[in-house]
KOLKEFI-240980 format. One record per residue (C-alpha): residue number from 1; chain; x, y, z; residue in one letter. Coordinates in steps of 0.5 Angstrom, whole numbers, plus 2048, in hexadecimal, padded with zeros to 3 digits. Layout:
# residues N
+-----+-----+-----+-----+-----+------+
: seq : mol :   X :   Y :   Z : type :
+-----+-----+-----+-----+-----+------+
: NUM :   A :   X :   Y :   Z :    A :
...
+-----+-----+-----+-----+-----+------+
***
This chain:
# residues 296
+-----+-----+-----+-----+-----+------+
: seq : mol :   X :   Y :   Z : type :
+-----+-----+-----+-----+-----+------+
:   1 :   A : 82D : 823 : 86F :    X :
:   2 :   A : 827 : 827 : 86F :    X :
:   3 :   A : 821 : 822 : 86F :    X :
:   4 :   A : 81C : 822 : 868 :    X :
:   5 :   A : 81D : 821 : 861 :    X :
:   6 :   A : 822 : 824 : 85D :    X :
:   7 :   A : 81B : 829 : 85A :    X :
:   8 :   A : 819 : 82A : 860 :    X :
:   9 :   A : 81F : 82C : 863 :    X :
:  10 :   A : 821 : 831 : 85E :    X :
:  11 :   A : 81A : 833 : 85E :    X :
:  12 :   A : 81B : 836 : 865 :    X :
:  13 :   A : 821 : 839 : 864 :    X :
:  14 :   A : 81E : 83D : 85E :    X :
:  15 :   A : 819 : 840 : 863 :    X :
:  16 :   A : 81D : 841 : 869 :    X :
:  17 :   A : 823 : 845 : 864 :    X :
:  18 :   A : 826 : 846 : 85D :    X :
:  19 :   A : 829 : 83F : 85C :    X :
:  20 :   A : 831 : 83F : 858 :    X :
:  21 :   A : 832 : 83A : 854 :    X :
:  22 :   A : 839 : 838 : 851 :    X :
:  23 :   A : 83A : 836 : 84C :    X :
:  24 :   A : 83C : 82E : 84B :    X :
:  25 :   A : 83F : 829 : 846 :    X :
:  26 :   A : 841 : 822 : 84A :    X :
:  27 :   A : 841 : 820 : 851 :    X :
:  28 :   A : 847 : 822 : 854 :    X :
:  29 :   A : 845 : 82A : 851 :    X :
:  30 :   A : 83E : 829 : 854 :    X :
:  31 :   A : 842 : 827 : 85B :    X :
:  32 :   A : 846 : 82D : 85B :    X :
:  33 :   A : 841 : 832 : 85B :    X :
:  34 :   A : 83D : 82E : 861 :    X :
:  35 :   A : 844 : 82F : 864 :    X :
:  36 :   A : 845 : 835 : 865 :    X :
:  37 :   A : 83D : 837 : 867 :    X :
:  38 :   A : 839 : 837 : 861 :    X :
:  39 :   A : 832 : 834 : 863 :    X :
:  40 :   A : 82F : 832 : 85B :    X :
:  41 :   A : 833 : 830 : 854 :    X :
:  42 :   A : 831 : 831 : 84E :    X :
:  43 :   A : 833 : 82C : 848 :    X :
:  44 :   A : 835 : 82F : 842 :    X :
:  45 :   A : 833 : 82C : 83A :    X :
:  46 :   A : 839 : 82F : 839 :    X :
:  47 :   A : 83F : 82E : 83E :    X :
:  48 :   A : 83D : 826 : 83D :    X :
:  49 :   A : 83C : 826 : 836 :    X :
:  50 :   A : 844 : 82A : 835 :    X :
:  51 :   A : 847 : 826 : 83B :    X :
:  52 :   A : 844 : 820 : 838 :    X :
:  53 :   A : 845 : 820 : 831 :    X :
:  54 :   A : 849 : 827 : 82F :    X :
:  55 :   A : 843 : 828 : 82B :    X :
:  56 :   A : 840 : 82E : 82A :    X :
:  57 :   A : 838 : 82F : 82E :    X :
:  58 :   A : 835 : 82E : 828 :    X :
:  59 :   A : 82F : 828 : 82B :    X :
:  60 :   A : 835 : 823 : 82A :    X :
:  61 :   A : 834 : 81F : 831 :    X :
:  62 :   A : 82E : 81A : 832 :    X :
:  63 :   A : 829 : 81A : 837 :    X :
:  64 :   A : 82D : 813 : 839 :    X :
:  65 :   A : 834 : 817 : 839 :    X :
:  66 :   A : 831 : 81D : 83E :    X :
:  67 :   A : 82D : 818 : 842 :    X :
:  68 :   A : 833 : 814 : 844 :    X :
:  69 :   A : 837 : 81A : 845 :    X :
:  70 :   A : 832 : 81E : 849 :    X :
:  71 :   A : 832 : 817 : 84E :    X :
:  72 :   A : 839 : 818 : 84F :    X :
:  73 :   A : 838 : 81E : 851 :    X :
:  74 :   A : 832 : 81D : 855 :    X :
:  75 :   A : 835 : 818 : 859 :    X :
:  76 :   A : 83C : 81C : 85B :    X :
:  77 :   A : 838 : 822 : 85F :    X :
:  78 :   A : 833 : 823 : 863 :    X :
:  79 :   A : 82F : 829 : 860 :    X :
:  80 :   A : 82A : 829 : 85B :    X :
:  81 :   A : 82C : 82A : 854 :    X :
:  82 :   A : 828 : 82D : 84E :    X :
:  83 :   A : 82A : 82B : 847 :    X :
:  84 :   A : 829 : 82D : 840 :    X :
:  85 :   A : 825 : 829 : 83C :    X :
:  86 :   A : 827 : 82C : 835 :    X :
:  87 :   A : 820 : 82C : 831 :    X :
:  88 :   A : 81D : 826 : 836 :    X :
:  89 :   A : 821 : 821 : 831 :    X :
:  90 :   A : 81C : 821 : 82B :    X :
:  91 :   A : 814 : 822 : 82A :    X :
:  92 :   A : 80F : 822 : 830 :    X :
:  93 :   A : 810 : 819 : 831 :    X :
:  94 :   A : 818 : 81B : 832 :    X :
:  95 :   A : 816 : 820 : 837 :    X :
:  96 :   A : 813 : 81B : 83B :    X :
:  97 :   A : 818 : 817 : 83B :    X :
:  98 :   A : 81D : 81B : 83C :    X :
:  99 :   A : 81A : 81D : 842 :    X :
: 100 :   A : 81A : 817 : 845 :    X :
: 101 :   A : 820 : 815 : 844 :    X :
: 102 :   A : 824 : 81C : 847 :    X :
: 103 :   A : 81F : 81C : 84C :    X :
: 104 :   A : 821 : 815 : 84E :    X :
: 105 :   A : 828 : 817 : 84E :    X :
: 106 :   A : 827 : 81B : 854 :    X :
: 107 :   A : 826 : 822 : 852 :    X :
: 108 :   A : 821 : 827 : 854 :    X :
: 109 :   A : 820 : 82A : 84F :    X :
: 110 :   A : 821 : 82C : 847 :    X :
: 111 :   A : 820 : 831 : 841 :    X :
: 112 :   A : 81D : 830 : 83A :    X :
: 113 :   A : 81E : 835 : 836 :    X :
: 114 :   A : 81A : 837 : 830 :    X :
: 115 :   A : 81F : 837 : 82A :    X :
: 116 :   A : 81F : 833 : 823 :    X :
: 117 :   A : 823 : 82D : 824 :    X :
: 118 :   A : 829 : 82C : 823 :    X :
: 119 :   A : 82A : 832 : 828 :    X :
: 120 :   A : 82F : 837 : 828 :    X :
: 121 :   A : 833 : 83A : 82E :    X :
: 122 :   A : 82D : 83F : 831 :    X :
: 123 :   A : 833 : 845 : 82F :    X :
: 124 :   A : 834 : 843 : 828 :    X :
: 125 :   A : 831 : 845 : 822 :    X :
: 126 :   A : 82D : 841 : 81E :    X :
: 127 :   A : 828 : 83F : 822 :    X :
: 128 :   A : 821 : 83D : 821 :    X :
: 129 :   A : 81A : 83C : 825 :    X :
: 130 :   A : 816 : 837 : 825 :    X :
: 131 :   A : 80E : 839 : 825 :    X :
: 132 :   A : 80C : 83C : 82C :    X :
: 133 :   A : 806 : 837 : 82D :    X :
: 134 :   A : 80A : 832 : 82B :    X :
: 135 :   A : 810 : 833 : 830 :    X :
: 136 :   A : 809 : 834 : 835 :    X :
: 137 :   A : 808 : 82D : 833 :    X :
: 138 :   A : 80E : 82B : 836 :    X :
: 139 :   A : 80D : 82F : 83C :    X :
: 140 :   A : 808 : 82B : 83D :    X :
: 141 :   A : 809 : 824 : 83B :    X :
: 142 :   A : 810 : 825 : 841 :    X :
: 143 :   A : 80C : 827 : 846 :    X :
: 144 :   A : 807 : 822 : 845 :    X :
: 145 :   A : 80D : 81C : 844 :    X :
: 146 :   A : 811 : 81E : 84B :    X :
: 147 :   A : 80F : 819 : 850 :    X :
: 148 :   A : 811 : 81E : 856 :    X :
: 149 :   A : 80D : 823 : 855 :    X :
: 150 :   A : 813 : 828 : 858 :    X :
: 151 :   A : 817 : 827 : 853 :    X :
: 152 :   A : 819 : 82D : 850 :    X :
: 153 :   A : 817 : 82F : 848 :    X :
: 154 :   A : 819 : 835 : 846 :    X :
: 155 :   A : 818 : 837 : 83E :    X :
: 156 :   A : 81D : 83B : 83B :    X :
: 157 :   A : 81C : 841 : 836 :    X :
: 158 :   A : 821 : 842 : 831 :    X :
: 159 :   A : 81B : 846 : 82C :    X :
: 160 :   A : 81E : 84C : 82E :    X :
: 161 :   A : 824 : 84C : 82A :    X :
: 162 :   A : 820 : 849 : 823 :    X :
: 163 :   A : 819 : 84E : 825 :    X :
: 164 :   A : 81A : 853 : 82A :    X :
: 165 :   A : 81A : 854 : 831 :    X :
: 166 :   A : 812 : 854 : 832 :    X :
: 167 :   A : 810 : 84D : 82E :    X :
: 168 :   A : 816 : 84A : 833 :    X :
: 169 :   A : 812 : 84D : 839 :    X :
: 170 :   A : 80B : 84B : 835 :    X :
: 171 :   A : 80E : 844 : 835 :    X :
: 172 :   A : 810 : 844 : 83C :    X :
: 173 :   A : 809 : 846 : 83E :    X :
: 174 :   A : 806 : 840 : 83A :    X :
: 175 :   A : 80B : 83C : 83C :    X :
: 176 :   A : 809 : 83D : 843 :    X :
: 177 :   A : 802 : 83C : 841 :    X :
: 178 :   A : 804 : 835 : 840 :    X :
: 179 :   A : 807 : 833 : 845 :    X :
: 180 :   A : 80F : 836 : 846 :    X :
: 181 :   A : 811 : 836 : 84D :    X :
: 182 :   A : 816 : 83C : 84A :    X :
: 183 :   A : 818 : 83F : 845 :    X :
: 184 :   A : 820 : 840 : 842 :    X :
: 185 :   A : 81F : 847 : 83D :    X :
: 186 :   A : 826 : 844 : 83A :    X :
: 187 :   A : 82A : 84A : 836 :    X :
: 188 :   A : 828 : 850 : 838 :    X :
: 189 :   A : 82B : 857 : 836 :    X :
: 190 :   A : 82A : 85C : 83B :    X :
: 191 :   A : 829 : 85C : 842 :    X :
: 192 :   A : 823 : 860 : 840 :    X :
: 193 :   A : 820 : 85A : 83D :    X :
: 194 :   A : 823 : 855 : 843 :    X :
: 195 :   A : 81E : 85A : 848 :    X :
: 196 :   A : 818 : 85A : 843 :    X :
: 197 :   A : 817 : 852 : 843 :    X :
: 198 :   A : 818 : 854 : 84B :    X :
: 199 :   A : 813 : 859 : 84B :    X :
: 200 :   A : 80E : 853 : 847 :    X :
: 201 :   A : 80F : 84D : 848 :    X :
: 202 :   A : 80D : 84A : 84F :    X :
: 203 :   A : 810 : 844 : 84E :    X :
: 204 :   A : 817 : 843 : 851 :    X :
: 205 :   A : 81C : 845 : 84C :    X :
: 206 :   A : 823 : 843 : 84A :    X :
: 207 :   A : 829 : 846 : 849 :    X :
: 208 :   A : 82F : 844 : 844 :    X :
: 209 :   A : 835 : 848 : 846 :    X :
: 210 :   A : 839 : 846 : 840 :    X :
: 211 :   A : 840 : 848 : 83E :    X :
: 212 :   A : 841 : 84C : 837 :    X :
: 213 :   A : 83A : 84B : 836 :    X :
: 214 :   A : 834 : 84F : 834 :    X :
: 215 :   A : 831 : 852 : 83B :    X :
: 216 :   A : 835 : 856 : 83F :    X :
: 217 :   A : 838 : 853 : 846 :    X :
: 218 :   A : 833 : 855 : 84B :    X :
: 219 :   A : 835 : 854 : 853 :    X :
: 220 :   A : 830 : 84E : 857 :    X :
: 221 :   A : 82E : 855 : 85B :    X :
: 222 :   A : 82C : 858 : 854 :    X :
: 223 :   A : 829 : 853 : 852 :    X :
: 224 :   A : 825 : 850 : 859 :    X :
: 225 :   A : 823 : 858 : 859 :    X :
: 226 :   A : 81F : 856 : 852 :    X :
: 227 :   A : 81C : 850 : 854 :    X :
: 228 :   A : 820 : 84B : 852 :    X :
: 229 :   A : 821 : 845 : 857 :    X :
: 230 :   A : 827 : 841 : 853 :    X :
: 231 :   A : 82D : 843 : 850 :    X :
: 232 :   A : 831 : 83F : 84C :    X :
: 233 :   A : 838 : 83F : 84A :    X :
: 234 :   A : 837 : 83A : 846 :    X :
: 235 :   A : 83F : 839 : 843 :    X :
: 236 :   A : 843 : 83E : 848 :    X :
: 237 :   A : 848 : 838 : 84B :    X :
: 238 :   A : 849 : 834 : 844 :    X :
: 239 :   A : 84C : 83A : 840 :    X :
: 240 :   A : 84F : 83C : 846 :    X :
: 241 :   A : 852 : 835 : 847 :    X :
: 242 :   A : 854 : 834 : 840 :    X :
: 243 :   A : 859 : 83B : 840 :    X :
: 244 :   A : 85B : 839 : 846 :    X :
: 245 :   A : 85E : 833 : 843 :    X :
: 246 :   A : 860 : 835 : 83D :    X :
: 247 :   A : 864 : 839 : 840 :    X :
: 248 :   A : 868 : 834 : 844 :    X :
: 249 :   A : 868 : 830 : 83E :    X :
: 250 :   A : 86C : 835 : 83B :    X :
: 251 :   A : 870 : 836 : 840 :    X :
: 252 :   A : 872 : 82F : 840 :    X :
: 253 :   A : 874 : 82F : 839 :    X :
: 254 :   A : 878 : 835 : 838 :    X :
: 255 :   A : 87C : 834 : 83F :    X :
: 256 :   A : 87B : 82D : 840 :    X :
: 257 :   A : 879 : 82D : 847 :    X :
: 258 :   A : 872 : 82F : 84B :    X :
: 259 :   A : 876 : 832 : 851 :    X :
: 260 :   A : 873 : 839 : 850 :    X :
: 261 :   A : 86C : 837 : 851 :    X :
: 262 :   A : 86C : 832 : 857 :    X :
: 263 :   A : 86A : 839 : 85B :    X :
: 264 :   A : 864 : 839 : 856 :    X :
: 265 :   A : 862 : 832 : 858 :    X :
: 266 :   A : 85D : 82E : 85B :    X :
: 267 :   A : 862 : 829 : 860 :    X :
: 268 :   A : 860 : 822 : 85F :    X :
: 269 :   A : 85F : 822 : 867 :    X :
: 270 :   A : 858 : 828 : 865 :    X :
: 271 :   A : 857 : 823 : 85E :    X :
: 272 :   A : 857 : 81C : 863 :    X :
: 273 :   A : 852 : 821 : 868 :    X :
: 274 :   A : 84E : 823 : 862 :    X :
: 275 :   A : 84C : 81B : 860 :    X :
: 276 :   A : 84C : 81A : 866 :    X :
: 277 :   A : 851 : 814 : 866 :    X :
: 278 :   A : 852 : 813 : 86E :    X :
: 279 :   A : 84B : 812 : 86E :    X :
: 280 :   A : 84C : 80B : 869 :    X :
: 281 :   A : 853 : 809 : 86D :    X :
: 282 :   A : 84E : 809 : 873 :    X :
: 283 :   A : 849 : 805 : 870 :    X :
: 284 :   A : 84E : 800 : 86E :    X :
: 285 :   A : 851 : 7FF : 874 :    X :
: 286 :   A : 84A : 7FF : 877 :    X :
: 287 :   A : 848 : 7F9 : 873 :    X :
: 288 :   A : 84E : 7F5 : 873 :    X :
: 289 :   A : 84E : 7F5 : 87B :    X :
: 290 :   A : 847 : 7F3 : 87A :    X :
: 291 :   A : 849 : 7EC : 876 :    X :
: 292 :   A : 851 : 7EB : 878 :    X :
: 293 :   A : 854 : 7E6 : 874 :    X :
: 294 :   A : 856 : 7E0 : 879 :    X :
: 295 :   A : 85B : 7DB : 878 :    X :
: 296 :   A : 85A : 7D3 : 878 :    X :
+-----+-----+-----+-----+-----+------+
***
């Protein structure tokens, strides 16, 4: 494991490339993609919020609920991870605290977004923006109460969908201003638009690759070229994952039988190897040498 805080060793990784952050929603998710090389994670309000509670990403799921599951998270991998942090929770107080609980779930860093709450999903119609001074504010009080100064606040702007593309890039300015480490334009509708920010803020940027949403789907090289440091695929494997299973599901149901899809299927030696099972058999054995029952 590279040395440092997680904030600090994210923070290297964005100044020696584009950073590609998949999308997580649990631990075994979040250790699939460590799996196969990913070197940061992105913790999705959304994901979390439909796996956990089938329930739509509409500001649902508490600071406590993400809290809990970002630590699951955290200690399933050994790569810095980033979460969404929805609104910062409430007013200028909640950020706070909001702050130093994610931090101590071991992330390196989060996104505070400047929407009305209750937040919509950033490619929905609806949404609303709070004042920019006010959003600045929460920039501020967030870097002021994280207690490792490499943890990563990133402000995310969804005033391009309400106001337009310059308020949002007005917005970012400011934000930076007050202290954002990086800053997440959300929804943006052209590529056109996705280099302007590129061009004017000096900021590290961050990317949302989401499917069937509002921005065109931009490769990492596209998007490195314009400046932006992370990219996130923020739901990617979930949709991907719940097709696939409804697939088998109904294949169960019409046929009776699985066997068709055992070729499309993580063996349970590749699962065992996943969460590590060798590893706790080992630990056990170990342990159980050390303290051998005896008999009188």
């Amino acid at each position: 494991m590279a040395r440092g805080s997680p904030g600090a060793r994210l923070r290297a990784l964005i100044q020696r490339e584009t950073v590609v952050l998949p999308g997580a929603f649990n631990a075994l998710s979040a250790r699939l993609a460590e799996s196969v090389g990913f070197e940061a994670l992105y913790i999705s309000g959304a994901g979390v919020t439909n796996s956990l509670t089938a329930m739509p990403d509409s500001a649902l799921l508490t600071l406590t609920e993400m809290a809990e599951q970002c630590r699951y998270v955290c200690g399933a991998v050994s790569i810095p991870c980033i979460a969404d942090a929805d609104t910062g929770y409430g007013d200028t107080l909640n950020v706070a605290r909001a702050v130093r609980e994610l931090e101590a779930a071991g992330l390196a860093g989060i996104h505070i977004e400047d929407q009305v709450a209750p937040k919509r999903c950033g490619h929905l119609e609806g949404k609303q923006v709070i004042s920019a001074a006010e959003m600045a504010r929460k920039i501020s009080t967030a870097v002021r109460s994280r207690r490792d100064p490499d943890f990563l606040i990133i402000a995310r702007t969804d005033a391009r969908a309400v106001n337009g593309v310059e308020d949002a890039i007005d917005r970012a300015l400011l934000y930076v201003e007050a202290g954002a480490d990086a800053v997440f334009p959300e929804a943006l509708q052209t590529t056109e638009e996705f280099a302007e920010f590129g061009r004017r803020i000096k900021a590290p940027l961050l990317a949302n690759m989401t499917e069937f949403g509002r921005s065109p789907l931009l490769s990492v090289s596209e998007l490195s070229d314009m400046g932006y440091k992370m990219v996130i695929f923020r739901m990617t494997q979930l949709p991907v994952m719940m097709k696939a299973a409804e697939d088998v599901l109904s294949e169960i149901k019409a046929t009776g039988t699985q066997q068709v899809f055992l070729d499309k299927m993580q063996t349970r030696a590749e699962l065992y190897d996943l969460v590590r099972y060798s590893d706790l058999t080992r630990f056990d054995v170990l342990i159980s040498a050390e303290f051998p029952e005896k008999n009188d």
